[in-house]
C-alpha positions as CSV (number, residue, x, y, z in Angstrom):
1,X,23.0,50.6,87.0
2,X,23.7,48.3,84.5
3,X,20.9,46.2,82.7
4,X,21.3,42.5,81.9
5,X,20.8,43.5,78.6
6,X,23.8,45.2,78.4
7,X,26.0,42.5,80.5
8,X,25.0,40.4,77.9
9,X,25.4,42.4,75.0
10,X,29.1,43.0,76.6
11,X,29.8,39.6,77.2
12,X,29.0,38.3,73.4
13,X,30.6,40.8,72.0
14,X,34.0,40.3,73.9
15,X,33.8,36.9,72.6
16,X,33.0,38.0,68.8
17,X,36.0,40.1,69.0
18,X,38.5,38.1,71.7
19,X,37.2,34.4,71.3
20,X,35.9,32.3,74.1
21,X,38.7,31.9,76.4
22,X,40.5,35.4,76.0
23,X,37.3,36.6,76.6
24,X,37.1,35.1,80.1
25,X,40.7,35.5,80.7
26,X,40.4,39.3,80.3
27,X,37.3,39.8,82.7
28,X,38.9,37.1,84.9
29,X,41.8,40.5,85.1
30,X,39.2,43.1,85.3
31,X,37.6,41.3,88.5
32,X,40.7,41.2,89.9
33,X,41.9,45.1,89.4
34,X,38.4,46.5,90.2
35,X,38.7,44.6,93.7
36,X,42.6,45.6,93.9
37,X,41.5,49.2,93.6
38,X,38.6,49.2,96.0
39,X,36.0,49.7,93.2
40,X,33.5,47.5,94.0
41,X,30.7,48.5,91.6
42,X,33.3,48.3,88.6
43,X,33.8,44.5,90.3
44,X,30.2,43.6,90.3
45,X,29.4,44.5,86.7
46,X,32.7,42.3,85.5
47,X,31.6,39.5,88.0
48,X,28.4,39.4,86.3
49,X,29.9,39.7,82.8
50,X,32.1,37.0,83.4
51,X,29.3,34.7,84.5
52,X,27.3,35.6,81.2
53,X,30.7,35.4,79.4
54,X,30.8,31.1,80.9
55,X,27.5,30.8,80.0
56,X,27.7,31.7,76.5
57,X,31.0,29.5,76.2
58,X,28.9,26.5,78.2
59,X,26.0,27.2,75.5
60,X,28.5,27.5,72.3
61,X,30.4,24.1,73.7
62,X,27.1,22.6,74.1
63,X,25.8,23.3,70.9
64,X,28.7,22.6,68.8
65,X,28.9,19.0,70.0
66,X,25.3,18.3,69.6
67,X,26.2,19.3,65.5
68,X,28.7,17.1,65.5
69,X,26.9,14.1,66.6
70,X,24.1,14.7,64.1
């Protein structure tokens, strides 16, 4: 079982290294090749780290405008 903690920790850290869209691009893949290959746990935990991986973007988007109208 994976924690939320970790999905999160995942998800930020893919888009430290890989930048936003990359990021989602490449779980985007892994959703795709878990459910190609049947495994359906390995599908769940990149369905829910590409949710958190939006989510972050959506908060980082939102953010950054709010600075630039200040």
């Amino acid at each position: 079982m994976t924690t939320d903690a970790e999905i999160w920790r995942a998800a930020r850290d893919m888009i430290a290294e890989q930048g936003a869209r990359r990021a989602e691009a490449y779980a985007r893949r892994q959703i795709d090749e878990m459910a190609s290959g049947g495994n359906f746990a390995g599908n769940l935990v990149w369905r829910r780290i590409h949710r958190a991986i939006k989510r972050l973007n959506g908060t980082t988007a939102a953010s950054a405008a709010g600075s630039i109208r200040r």
